[in-house]
C-alpha positions in Angstrom: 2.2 91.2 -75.0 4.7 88.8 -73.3 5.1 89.5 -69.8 8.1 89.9 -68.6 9.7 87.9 -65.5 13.0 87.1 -63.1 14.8 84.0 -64.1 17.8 83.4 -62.6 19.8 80.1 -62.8 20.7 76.8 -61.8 23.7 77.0 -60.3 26.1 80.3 -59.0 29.9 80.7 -59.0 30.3 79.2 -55.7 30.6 75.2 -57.5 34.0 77.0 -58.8 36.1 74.2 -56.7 35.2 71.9 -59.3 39.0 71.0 -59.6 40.8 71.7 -62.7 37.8 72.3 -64.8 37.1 76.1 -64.6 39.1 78.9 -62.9 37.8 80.8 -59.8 34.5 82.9 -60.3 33.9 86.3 -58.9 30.3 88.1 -57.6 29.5 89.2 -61.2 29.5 85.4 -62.6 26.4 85.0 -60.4 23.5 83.4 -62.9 25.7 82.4 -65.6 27.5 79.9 -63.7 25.6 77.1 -63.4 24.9 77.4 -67.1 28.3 77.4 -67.9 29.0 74.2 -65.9 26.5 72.1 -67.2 27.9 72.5 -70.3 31.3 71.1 -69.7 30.9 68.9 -67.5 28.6 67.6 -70.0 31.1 67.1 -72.4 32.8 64.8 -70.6 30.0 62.7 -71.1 30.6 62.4 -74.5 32.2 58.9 -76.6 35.3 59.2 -77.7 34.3 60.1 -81.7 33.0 63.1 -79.7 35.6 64.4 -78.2 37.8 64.6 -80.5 35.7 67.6 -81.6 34.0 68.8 -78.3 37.0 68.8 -76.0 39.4 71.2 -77.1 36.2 73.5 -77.7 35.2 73.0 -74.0 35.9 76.9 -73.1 33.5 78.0 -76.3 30.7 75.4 -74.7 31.0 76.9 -71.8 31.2 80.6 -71.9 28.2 80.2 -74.6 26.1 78.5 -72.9 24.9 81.8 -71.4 23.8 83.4 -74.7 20.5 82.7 -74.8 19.9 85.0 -71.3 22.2 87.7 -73.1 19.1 88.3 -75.9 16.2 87.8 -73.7 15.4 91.3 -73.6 16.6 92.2 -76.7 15.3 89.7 -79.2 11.6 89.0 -79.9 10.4 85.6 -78.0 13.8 84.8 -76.5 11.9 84.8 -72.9 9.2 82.6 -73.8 11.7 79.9 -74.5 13.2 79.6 -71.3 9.7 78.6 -69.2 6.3 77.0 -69.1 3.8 77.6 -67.1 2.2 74.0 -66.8 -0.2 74.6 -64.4 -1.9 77.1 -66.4 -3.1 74.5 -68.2 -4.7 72.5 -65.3 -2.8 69.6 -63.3 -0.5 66.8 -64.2 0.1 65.1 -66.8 -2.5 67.5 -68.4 -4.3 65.6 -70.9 -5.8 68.7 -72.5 -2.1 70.2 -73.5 -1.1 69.2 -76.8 2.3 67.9 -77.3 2.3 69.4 -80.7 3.1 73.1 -80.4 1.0 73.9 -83.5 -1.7 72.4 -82.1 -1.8 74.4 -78.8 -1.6 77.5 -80.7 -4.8 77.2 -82.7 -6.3 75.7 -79.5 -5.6 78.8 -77.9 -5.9 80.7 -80.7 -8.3 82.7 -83.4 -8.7 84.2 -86.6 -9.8 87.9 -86.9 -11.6 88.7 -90.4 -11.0 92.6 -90.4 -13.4 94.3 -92.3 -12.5 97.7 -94.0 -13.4 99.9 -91.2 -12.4 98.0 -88.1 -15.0 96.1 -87.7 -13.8 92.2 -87.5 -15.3 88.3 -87.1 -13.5 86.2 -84.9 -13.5 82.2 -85.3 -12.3 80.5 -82.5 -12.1 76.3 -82.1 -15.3 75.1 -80.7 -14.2 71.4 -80.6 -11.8 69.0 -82.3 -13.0 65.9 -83.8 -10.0 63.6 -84.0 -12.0 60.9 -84.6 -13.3 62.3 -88.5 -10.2 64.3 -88.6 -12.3 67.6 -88.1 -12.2 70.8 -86.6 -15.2 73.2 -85.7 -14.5 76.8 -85.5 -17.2 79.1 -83.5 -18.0 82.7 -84.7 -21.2 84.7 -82.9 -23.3 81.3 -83.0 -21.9 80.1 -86.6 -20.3 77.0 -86.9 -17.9 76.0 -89.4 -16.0 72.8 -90.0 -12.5 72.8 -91.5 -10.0 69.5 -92.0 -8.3 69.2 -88.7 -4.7 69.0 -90.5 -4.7 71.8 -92.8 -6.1 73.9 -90.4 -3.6 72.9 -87.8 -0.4 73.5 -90.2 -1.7 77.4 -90.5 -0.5 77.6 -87.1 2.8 76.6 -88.3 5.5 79.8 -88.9 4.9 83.0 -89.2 1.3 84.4 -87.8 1.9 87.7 -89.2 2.2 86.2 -93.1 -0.8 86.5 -95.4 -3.1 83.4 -95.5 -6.2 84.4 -96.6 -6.1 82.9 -100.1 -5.6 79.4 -97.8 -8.2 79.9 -95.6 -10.8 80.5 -98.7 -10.2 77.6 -100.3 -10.7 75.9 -96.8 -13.9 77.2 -96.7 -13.9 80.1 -94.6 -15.6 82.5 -95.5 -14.2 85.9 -95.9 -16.4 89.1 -95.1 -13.7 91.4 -94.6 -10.7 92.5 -96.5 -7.3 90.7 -94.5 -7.4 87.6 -91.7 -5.4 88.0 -88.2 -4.0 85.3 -86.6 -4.2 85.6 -82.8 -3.0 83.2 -79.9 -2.6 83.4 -76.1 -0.8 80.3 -75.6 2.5 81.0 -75.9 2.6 84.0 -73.6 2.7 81.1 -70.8 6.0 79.7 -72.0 7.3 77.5 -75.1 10.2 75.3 -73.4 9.7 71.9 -74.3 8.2 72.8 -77.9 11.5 74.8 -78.2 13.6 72.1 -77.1 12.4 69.7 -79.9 12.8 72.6 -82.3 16.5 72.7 -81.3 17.0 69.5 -81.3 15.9 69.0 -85.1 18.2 72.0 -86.0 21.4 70.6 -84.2 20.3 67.4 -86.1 20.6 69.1 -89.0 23.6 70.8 -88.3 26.0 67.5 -87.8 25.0 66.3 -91.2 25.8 69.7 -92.7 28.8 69.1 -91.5 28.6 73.0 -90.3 31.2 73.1 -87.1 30.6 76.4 -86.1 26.3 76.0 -85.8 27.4 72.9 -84.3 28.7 74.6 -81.4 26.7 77.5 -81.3 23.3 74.8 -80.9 25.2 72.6 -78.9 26.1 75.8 -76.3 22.6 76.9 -76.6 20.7 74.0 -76.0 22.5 73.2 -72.6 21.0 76.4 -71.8 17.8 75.6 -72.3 18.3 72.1 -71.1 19.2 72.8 -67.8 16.6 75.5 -67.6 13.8 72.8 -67.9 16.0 70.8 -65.0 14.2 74.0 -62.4 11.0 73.2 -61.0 10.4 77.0 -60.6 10.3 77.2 -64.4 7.4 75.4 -65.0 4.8 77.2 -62.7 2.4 80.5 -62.9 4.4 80.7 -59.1 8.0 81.1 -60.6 9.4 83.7 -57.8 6.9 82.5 -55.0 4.8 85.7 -55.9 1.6 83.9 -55.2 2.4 82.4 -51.7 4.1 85.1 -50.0 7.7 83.4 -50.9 9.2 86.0 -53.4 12.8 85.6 -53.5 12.4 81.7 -53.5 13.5 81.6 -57.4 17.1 82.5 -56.4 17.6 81.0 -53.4 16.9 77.5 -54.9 19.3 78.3 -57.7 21.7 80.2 -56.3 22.2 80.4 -52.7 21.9 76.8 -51.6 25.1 75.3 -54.4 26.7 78.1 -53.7 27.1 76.8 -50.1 27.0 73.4 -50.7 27.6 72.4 -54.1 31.8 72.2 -53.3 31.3 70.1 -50.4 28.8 67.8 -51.5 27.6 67.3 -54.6 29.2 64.6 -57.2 29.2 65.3 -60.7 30.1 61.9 -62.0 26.9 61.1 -64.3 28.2 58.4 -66.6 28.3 58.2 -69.8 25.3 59.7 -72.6 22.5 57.8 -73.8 20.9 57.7 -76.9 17.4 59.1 -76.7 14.3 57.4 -79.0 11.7 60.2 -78.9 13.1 63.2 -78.2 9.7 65.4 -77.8 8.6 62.8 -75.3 12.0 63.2 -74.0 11.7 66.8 -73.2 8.4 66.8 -72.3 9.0 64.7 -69.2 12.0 66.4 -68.4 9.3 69.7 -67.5 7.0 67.2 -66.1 9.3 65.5 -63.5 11.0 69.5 -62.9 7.0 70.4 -62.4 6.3 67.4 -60.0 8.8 69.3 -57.6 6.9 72.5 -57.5 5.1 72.0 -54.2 7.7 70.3 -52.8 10.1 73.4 -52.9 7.3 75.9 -52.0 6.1 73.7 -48.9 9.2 73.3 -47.6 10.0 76.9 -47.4 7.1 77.9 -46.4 7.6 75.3 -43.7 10.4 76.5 -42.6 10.0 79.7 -42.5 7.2 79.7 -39.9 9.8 77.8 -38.1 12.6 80.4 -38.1 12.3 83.9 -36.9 13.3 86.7 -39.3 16.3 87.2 -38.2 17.5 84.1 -38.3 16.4 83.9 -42.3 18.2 86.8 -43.3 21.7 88.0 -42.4 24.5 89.9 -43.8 27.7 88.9 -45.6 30.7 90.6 -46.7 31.8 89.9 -50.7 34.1 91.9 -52.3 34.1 94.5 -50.0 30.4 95.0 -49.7 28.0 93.9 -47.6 25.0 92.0 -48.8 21.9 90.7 -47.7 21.2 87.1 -48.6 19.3 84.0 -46.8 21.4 82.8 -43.4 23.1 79.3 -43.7 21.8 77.9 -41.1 18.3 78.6 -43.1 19.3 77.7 -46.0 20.9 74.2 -44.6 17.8 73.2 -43.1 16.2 73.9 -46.2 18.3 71.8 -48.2 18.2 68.8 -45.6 14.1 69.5 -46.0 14.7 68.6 -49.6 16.9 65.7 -49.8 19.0 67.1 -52.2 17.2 67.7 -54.9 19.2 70.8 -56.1 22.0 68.5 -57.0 20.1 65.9 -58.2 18.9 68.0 -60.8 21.8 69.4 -61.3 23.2 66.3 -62.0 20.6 65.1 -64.2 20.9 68.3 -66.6 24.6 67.1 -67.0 23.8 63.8 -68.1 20.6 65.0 -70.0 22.6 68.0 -72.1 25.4 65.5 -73.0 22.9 63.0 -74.1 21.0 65.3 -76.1 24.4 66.2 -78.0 25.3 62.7 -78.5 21.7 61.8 -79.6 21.8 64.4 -82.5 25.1 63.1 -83.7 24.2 59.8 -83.5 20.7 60.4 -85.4 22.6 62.6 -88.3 24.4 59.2 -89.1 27.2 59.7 -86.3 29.9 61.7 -88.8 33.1 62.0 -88.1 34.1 64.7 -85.9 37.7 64.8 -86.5 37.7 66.3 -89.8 35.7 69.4 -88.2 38.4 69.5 -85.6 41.4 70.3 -87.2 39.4 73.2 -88.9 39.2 76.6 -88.3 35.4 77.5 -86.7 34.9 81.3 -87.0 32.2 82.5 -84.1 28.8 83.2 -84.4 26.9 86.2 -83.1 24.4 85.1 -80.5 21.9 86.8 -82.3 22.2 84.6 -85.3 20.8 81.5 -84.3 17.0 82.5 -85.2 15.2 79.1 -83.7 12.2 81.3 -82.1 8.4 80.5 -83.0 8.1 81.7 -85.8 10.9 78.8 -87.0 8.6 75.9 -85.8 7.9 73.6 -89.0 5.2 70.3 -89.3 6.5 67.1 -88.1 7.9 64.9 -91.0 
């Protein structure tokens, strides 16, 4: 069962001054601001062969960009996507994680043979021999050696199809009457696998020439992008549960921009860059984003030993109402304890999502844009796009 969690977002309505570029936000744009803002500032980023197609569907970019969060508790393995837990898996740059998502599932994964009455075998990787291409499955002191490939690709797609005939002629043997798959990995969070996944499907979807997935991948995968930009989405720790710090999820997101993000932070990130290995790409994305982990929780946790409790939370009037939320003063110091890192990654998710956009035009053999322009793009449902575990294909 996937466990279910609090993730709010990178930046709140408050960076609304941003001249000219989005109208004022109220209370209830909260969380699906910063979202929304990555996405078209990002587009701005863009060459002009882009633009031609991306600018005058800025507002679409933008308002999208929010619908992966819409679905996360109603479609199966939406939450996954937006996390990792990296230090799960030990400490950086954890050597032991595979890159390739198959791979970490039958790592973490086994095979049930179910017997007629219940009564099941599990085989379980004992160790992988790269070296001879091997690897040895364990069941209640049996051994078994499959080809490391073939066996790996099982963990490809669907877990819940049929693959017994496969697994027989691999050589395991079958005592009972159906296999299970079974895998714990991704409970802890999917991100950067996903990100490659979406990135090889907006690939795909500039040389279909298909403007409407265009968009609807593009929206989406500045979601995610700027997701991975959060330290406090790539640890076990995500809300400061563990350390006595709960609360520290939205306060990094949320409360700090929305004080300081008008006066102080610059949005001008340059121009997009062509990206050579994409999974490598997103993979250090999370890994920078996870080397700021103990930076954010020291820092608070610094801090507040230094201030007393009244002086970390105070009462504001919005809308009417009054609400409790961290004091400025707090939350200044805070932000001065970090050297800006909430806008630098801000910052860096702008230039990263328009990057990735121009990247997967540019490997689809850079088509012209303006003959989708002029055409007429009919919406898609959020719940159409369908790029969720159980899309994830071999490598070419």
């Amino acid at each position: 069962m996937i466990r279910s969690r609090v993730i709010t977002f990178l930046v709140p309505a408050c960076v609304a001054a941003m001249v000219s570029l989005t109208a004022a936000s109220t209370a209830e744009d909260w969380g699906f601001f910063g979202h929304r803002r990555i996405n078209r500032l990002a587009t701005f980023t863009l060459p002009a062969e882009m633009m031609s197609f991306f600018r005058p569907q800025i507002d679409y970019l933008s308002e999208h960009a929010v619908d992966p969060d819409k679905r996360r508790y109603a479609a199966r393995d939406e939450a996954i996507r937006h996390y990792m837990d990296l230090d799960h898996f030990g400490t950086a740059p954890f050597p032991g994680l595979p890159r390739n998502y198959a791979e970490a599932r039958m790592r973490w994964g086994h095979v049930l043979d179910v017997g007629p009455h219940g009564d099941t075998v599990t085989w379980e990787v004992d160790t992988v021999l790269l070296s001879d291409d091997i690897v040895l499955l364990r069941s209640a002191g049996q051994t078994l050696d499959l080809p490391f490939r073939a066996y790996r690709n099982l963990w490809y797609g669907n877990l819940e199809n049929d693959r017994t005939d496969t697994l027989q002629q691999l050589g395991l043997p079958l005592t009972g009457y159906r296999f299970e798959f079974r895998e714990s990995f991704s409970d802890h969070g999917i991100l950067p696998y996903h990100l490659a996944a979406y990135h090889r499907q907006l690939t795909r979807a500039f040389i279909a020439g298909d403007g409407g997935r265009i968009l609807q991948l593009a929206a989406e995968m500045g979601h995610y992008v700027g997701d991975a930009h959060v330290p406090l989405h790539t640890t076990e720790n995500y809300n400061g549960q563990l350390t006595g710090q709960t609360g520290i999820h939205a306060f990094w997101e949320s409360r700090l921009p929305e004080l300081f993000a008008d006066q102080n932070y610059d949005y001008f990130v340059g121009p997009a860059e062509y990206i050579e290995d994409p999974e490598s790409y997103y993979w250090d994305i999370v890994l920078e984003s996870h080397a700021l982990v103990d930076s954010v929780l020291n820092t608070e946790l610094r801090l507040r030993n230094e201030f007393g409790a009244d002086q970390q939370m105070c009462f504001e009037e919005r809308l009417g109402r009054q609400v409790r939320t961290q004091c400025s003063g707090y939350a200044e110091a805070w932000s001065k304890a970090m050297h800006g890192m909430v806008e630098d990654r801000f910052r860096a998710a702008i230039h990263r999502v328009g990057s990735v956009w121009y990247s997967c035009w540019v490997d689809a053999g850079q088509p012209d844009l303006s003959l989708l322009s002029g055409a007429s793009i009919e919406p898609l449902d959020t719940f159409a796009i369908t790029s969720d575990i159980n899309q994830f294909r071999p490598h070419e």
